[in-house]
Every structure is written in structure tokens, then in C-alpha cells.
C-alpha positions as CSV (number, residue, x, y, z in Angstrom):
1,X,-43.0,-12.2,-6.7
2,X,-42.2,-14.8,-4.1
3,X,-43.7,-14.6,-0.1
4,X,-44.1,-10.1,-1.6
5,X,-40.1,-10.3,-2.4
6,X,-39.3,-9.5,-6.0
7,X,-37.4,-11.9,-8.2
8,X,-35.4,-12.0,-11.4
9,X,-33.7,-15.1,-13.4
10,X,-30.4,-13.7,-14.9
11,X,-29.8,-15.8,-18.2
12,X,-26.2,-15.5,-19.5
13,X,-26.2,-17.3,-23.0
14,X,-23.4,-18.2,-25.9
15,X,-24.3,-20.0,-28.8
16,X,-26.9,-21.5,-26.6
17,X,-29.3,-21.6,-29.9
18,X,-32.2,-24.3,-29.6
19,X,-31.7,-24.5,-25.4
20,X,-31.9,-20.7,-24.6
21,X,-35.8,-20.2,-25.4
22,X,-36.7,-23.3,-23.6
23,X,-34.6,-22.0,-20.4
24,X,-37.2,-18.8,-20.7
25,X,-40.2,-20.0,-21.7
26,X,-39.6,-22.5,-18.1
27,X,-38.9,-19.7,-15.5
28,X,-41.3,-20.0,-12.8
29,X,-44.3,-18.0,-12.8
30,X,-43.1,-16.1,-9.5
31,X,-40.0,-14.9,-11.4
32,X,-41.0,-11.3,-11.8
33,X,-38.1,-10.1,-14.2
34,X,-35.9,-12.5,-16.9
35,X,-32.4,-10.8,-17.8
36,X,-31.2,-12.9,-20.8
37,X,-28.0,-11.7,-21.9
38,X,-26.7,-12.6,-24.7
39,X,-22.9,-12.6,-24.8
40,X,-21.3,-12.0,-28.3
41,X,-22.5,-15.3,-29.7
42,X,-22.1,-16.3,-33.5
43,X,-25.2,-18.9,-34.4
44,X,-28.5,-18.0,-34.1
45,X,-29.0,-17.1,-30.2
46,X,-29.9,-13.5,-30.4
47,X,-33.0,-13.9,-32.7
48,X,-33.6,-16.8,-30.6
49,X,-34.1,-14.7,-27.5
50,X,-35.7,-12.1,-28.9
51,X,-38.5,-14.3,-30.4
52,X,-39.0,-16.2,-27.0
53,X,-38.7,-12.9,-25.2
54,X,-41.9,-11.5,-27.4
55,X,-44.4,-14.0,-26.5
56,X,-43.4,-14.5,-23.4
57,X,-43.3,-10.5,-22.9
58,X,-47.2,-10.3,-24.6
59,X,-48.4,-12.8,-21.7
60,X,-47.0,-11.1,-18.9
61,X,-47.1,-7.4,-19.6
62,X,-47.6,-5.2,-16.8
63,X,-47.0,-8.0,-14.3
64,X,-46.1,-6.5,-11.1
65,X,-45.5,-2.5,-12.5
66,X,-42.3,-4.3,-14.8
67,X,-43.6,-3.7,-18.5
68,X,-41.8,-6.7,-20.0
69,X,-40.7,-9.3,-17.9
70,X,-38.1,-10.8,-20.3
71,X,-35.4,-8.2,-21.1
72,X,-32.9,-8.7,-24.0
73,X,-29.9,-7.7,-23.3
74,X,-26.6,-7.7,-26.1
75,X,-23.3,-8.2,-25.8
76,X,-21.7,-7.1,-29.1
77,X,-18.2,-8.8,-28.2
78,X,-17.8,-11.9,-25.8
79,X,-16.7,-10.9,-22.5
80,X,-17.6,-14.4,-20.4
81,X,-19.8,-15.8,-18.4
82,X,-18.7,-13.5,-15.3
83,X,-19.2,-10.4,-17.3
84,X,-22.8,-11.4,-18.8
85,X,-23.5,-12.6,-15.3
86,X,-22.3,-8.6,-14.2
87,X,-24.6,-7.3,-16.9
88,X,-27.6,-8.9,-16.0
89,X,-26.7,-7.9,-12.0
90,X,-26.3,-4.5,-12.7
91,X,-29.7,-4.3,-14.6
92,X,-31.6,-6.3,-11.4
93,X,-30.1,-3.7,-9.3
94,X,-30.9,-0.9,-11.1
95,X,-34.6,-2.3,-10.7
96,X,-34.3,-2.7,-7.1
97,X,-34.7,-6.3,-7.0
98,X,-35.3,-8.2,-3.9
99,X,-33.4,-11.2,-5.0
100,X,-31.9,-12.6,-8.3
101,X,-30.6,-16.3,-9.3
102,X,-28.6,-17.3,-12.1
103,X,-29.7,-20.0,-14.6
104,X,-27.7,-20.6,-17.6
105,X,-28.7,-20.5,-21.1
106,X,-27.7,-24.3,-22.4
107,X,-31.2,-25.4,-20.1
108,X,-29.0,-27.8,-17.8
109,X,-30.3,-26.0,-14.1
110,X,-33.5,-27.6,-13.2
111,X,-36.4,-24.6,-12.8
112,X,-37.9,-26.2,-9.8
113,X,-35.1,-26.2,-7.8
114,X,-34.7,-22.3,-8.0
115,X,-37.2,-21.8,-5.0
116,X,-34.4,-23.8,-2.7
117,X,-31.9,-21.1,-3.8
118,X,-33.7,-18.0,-3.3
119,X,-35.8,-19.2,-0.1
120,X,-33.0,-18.8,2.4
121,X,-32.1,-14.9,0.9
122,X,-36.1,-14.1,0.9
123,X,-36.1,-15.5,4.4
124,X,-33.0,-13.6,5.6
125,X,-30.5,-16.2,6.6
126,X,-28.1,-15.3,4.3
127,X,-26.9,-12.6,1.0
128,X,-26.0,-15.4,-1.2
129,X,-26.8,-19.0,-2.0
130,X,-24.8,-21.2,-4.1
131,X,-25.3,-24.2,-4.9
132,X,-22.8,-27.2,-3.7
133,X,-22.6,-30.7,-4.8
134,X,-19.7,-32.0,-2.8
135,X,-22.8,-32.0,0.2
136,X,-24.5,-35.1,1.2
137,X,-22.7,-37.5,-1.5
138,X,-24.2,-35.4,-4.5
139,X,-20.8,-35.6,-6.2
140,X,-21.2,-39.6,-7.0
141,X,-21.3,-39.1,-10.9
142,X,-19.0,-36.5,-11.2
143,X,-15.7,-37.5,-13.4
144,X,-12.9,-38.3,-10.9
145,X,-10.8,-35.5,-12.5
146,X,-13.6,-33.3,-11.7
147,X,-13.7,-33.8,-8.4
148,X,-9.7,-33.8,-7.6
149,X,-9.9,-29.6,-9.4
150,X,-13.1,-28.9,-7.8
151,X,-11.8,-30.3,-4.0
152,X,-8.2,-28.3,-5.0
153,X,-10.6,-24.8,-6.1
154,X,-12.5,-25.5,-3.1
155,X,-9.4,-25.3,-0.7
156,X,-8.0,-22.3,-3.1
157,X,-11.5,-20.5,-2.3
158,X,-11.8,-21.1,1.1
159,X,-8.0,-19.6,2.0
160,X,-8.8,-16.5,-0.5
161,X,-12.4,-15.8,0.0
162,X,-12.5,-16.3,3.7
163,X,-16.2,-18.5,4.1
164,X,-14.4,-21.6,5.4
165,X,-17.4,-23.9,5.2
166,X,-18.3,-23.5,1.6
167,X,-17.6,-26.2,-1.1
168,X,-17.9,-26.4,-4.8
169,X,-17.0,-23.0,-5.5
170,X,-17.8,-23.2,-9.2
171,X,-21.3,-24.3,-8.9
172,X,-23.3,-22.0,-10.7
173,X,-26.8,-22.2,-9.6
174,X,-26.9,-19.0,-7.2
175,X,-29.0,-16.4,-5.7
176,X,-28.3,-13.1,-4.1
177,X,-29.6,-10.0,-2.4
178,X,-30.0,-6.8,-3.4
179,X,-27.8,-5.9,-0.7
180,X,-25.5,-7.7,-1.8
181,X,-25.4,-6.1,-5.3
182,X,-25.5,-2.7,-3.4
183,X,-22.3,-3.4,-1.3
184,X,-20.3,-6.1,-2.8
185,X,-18.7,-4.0,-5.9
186,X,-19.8,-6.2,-8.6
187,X,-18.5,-3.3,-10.9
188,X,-15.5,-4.8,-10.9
189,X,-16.4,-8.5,-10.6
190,X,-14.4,-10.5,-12.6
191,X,-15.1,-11.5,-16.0
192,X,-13.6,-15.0,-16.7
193,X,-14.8,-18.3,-15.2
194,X,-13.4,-17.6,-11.7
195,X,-16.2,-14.7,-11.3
196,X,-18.0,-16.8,-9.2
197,X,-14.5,-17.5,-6.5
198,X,-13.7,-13.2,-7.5
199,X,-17.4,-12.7,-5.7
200,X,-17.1,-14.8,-2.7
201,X,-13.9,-12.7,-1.3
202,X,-15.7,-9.6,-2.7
203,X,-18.8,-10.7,-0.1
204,X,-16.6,-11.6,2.4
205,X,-14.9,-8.1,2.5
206,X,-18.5,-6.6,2.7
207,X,-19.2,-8.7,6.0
208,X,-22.3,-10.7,4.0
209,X,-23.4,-14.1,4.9
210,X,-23.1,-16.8,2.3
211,X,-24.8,-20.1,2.2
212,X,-24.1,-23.3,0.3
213,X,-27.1,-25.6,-0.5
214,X,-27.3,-29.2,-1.6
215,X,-27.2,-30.0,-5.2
216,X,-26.8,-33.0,-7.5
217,X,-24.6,-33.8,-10.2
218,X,-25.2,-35.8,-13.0
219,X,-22.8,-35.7,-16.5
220,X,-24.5,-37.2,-19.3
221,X,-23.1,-36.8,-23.1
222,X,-22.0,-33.4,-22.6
223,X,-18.7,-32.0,-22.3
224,X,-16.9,-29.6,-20.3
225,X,-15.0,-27.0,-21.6
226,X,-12.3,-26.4,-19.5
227,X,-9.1,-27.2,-19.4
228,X,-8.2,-27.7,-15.3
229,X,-4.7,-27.2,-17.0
230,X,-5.1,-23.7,-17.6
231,X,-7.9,-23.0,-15.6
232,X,-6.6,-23.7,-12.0
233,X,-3.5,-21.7,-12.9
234,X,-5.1,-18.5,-13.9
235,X,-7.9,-19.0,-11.1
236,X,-5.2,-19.6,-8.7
237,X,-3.5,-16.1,-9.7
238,X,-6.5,-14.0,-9.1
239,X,-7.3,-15.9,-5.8
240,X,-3.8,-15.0,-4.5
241,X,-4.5,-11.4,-5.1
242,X,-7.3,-11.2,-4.0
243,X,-6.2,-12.9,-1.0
244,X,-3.8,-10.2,-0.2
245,X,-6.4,-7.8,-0.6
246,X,-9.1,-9.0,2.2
247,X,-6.1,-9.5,4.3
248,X,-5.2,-5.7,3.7
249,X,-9.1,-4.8,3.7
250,X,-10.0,-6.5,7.2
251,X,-6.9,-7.5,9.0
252,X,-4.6,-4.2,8.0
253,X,-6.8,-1.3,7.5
254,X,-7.6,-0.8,11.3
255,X,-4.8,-2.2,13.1
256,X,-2.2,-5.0,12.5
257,X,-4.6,-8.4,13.0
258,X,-2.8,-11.2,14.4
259,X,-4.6,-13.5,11.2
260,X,-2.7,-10.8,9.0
261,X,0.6,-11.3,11.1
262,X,0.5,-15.3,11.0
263,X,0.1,-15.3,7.3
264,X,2.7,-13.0,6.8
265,X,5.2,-14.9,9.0
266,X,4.3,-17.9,7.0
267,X,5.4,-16.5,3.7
268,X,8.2,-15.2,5.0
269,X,10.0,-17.7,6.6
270,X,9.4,-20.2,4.0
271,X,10.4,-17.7,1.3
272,X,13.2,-16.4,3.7
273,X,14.5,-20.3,4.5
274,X,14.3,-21.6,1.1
275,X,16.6,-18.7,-0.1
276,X,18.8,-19.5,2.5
277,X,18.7,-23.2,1.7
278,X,19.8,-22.4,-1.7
279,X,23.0,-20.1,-0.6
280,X,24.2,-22.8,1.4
281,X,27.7,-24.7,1.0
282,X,26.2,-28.2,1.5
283,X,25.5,-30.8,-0.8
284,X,22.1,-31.5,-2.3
285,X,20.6,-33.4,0.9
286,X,21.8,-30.4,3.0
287,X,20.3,-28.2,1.1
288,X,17.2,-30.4,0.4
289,X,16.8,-30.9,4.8
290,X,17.0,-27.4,4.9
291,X,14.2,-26.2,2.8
292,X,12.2,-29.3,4.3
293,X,12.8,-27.8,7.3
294,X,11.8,-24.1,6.5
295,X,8.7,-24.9,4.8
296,X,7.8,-26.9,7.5
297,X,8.1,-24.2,9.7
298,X,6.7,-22.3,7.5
299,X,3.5,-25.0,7.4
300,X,3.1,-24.0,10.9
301,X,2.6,-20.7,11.0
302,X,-0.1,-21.2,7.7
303,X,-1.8,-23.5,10.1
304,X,-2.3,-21.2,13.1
305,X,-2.6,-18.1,10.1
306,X,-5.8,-20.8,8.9
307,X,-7.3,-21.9,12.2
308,X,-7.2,-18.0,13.4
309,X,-8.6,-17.0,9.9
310,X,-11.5,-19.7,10.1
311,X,-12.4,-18.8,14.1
312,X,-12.3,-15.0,12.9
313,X,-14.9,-15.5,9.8
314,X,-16.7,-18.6,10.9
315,X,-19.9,-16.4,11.4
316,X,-20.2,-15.4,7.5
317,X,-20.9,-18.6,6.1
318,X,-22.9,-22.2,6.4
319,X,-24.4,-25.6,4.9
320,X,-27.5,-25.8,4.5
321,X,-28.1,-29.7,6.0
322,X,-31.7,-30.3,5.4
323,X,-31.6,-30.9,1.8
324,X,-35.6,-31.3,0.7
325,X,-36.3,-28.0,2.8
326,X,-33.3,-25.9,2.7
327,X,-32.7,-26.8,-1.7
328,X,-35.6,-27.7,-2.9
329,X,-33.7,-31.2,-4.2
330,X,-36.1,-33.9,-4.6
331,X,-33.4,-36.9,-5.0
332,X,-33.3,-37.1,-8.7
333,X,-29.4,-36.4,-9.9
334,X,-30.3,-34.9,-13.1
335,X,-28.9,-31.6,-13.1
336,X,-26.0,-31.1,-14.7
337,X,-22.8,-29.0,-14.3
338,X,-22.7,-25.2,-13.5
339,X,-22.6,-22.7,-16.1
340,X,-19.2,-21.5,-15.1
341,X,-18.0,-25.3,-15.9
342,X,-20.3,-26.3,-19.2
343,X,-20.1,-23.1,-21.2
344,X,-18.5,-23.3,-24.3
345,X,-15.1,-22.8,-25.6
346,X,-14.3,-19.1,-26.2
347,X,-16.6,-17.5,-23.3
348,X,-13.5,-16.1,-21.2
């Protein structure tokens, strides 16, 4: 328990065999529940966690009315670090915990910097904390590419989602309230990486406050497992829809909103002068100053949609900007990338 605020860790693991028990065995001692869920893996995982999750269990039993505070949970098919992630939410909820982080199985998030995460939740500033290393410089190590698809997801995010000030959407060192459990549908989270941009908009559509905290980055001889090629696509599809859907939740439901009405005239006079561009009877550079000139227009309109959108939400979301108190960062970059970026191939 942490300042008489239950706590859980929820553990999402695949093929994390030889990292996973040293992630459990290194909770902190105010974590009052572990959720390790173990996601469809094929080495030796499972046994692993069940071993770790024993001793562990026979130390701590009755701790705080929980009878074990490891729980093994199994995934008999892989369904992705969202959906593990899902499982072990559902379960803290269930429990009627106060707040729960994330901390992946492959032991690359740093156990003393989870009480920067949950503090601002347990001291009622916000309904989730995410980590963000694009604050402060903390992005100086991380591979150029990197950088380029996180700044392009981060833009992608903050149009879909609505929380304007928050960066490094993929980071996956988070914490979040029961509250936020209880009224974001997390039911229907999604399952692939992207879970973690699916959530924001799902918070932002339930009117909860979201925080972004410092964090380093550091890449040492690991590799990530994503290709940006095929990842920004499909991210990008389900960011569009659900786009349209907080625009139809918030700005449509009670009235036409004037954010709703900017976006829409964006859309359609690009869509509308770029079809007209292509019927003309010019040549190519007619038709080519034409559709110049619509999306331009069209840029407009996006641009008073966006600076409407951001004065409308601007109260759900904020940087933390005093790193040592608000993240519990002591200056060492040696944490490495999120769990929705390092997991291995085949958790989708």
C-alpha cells in the first residue's frame, strides 16, 4: 500500500523466460498485488512465473486481506501486449484497486521509478500517468528512425485522442486509477500495440485527466520489434476511427460543436476540391494548382478545427516539469524502450 492507496504491478509477459521472475521478485514492497500474465508464450515462461510467483506468494501471504500477492494469470493463445495488459486491468478492478502500473516482463522498466508514476494518480492530479521521453531531452539515445515514428504517432495521437500536450504515446511505463478502469471501457481496449493510443481517446471520451512524466531512454543491444512500416499504417487506421468516434461522442451527441463542424469542413473541401481537380479539362499543372489550392484550403479549416479542438480539451491533460519530484527519474538513462515497442515478434 502506498500513502493507505492500494497498488498492483500488471506484468504482461511472452517468451520473457529468464527476465520475467527477476521483474517479480523486484516489485516494490508497497505493491500490494502482482498480475503476471502470461500471454500464449512457447519457451519456458509459464513455469517460470509460477515458480517465482510461489516463493514470492509464501512471503507475503495475507499481506493487506489479498491471500497471494502474485497472481498467475494464462493466456492459452497470444492475443498482444494490449490484451494481456486488458487482462491484468480487468483483474485489478475486480479487486478494487486504488491504482495499477504496468511493467513489462523482459525486466527493462526500472522498479524505482514506479513511485514517480503512481504518485500523481494517488495524489489526485490526474487518472493516468504515462511515461514520456521526448520531455526534457530524454530522447538523446533513441535511434533517429525512432524518433521521426514516435514524433509522427505523437502528432497521430494528439489529433485522435484529444490530450494535446502529451508526447511519446507508446511509452509503456503507466499508471491509472481505478476510476479510470471503472469508466474508460477497457472491455474493448484494443489488443495490438496501439492499445496504449486506443486508451488515451477512450480516457479522453470519459472526461479523465492524463499526465505525461519524464522518462529516459537508453537502447543498448536490444532490438525492437516493430516494423514502423507496418506499424504506423495499422496504428494510423484505428486512430482515424477512433477519431471520428470522440468527435461523434463529445462534439455530436448534444448539439453540432463548432470543433465537429471545422473538421468536417476540412475533409470535405479537400476531398470535395481534389475530386474536382481531377474532372477538370486542364493540363497536369492546372490540375496540379488546383488540388494545391483545395488542400490548402482545406489546411485551413484543419487548423482552426485543431486550435478549437486544443482550447476545448486543454484542461484534460499536462507535463509533468519537475522531473526528480513529479517521476521519480534520478538522471541515469538506463531504462529502456516501452513494452509496447521491445516485445517480441508475434505479440499482435
Amino acid at each position: 500500500m502506498y500513502r493507505e492507496t492500494t497498488v498492483a504491478v500488471v506484468v504482461p509477459a511472452y517468451n520473457e523466460e529468464g527476465l520475467v521472475g527477476t521483474v517479480i521478485e523486484t516489485v516494490p514492497d508497497y505493491v500490494d498485488r502482482v498480475y503476471v500474465v502470461e500471454d500464449g508464450s512457447t519457451d519456458g515462461t509459464w513455469r517460470e512465473i509460477r515458480e517465482t510467483a510461489s516463493r514470492v506468494n509464501e512471503r507475503a501471504s495475507g499481506r493487506n486481506g489479498f491471500e497471494r500477492r502474485v497472481v498467475p494469470i494464462r493466456h492459452e493463445e497470444n492475443r498482444g501486449v494490449g490484451g494481456a495488459i486488458k487482462t491484468g486491468y480487468l483483474a485489478a478492478r475486480e479487486d478494487g484497486i486504488g491504482v495499477t502500473a504496468v511493467m513489462g516482463g523482459d525486466a527493462q522498466m526500472q522498479p524505482e521509478l514506479l513511485e514517480g508514476v503512481i504518485r500523481p494518480i494517488v495524489e489526485g492530479e490526474a487518472d493516468y500517468v504515462k511515461g514520456n521521453r521526448l520531455l526534457d531531452g530524454h530522447y538523446g539515445t533513441m535511434p533517429r528512425f525512432r524518433y521521426v515514428g514516435n514524433r509522427i504517432l505523437t502528432w497521430l495521437t494528439r489529433i485522435a485522442s484529444g490530450y494535446w500536450s502529451i508526447g511519446d504515446p507508446q511509452n509503456g511505463y503507466t499508471a491509472i486509477s481505478l476510476h479510470a478502469l471503472e469508466t474508460a471501457g477497457i472491455e474493448d481496449m484494443y489488443e495490438f500495440y496501439g492499445y496504449c493510443n486506443d486508451l488515451l481517446v477512450r480516457l479522453n471520451v470519459a472526461g479523465l485527466r492524463v499526465l505525461d512524466v519524464p522518462r529516459p531512454a537508453n537502447y543498448g543491444e536490444e532490438e525492437s520489434h516493430i516494423s514502423y512500416r507496418s506499424y504506423i499504417p495499422r496504428v494510423s487506421g484505428m486512430l482515424f476511427r477512433n477519431f471520428l468516434w470522440r468527435l461523434r461522442a463529445k462534439h455530436l451527441s448534444d448539439g453540432v460543436h463548432p470543433v465537429a463542424v471545422l473538421y468536417g469542413t476540412a475533409g470535405a473541401t479537400g476531398v470535395a476540391g481534389l475530386v474536382r481537380a481531377a474532372r477538370s479539362d486542364g493540363g497536369p499543372l492546372s490540375i496540379l494548382s488546383r488540388a494545391v489550392a483545395a488542400l490548402a484550403l482545406s489546411a485551413v479549416f484543419l487548423l482552426g478545427a485543431m486550435l478549437l479542438d486544443y482550447s476545448h480539451e486543454s484542461y484534460l491533460d499536462d507535463r509533468a516539469t519537475v522531473e526528480a519530484e513529479a517521476s521519480g527519474y534520478d538522471g541515469d538513462d538506463d531504462d529502456d524502450d516501452a513494452a509496447a515497442v521491445s516485445a517480441p515478434v508475434g505479440q499482435d
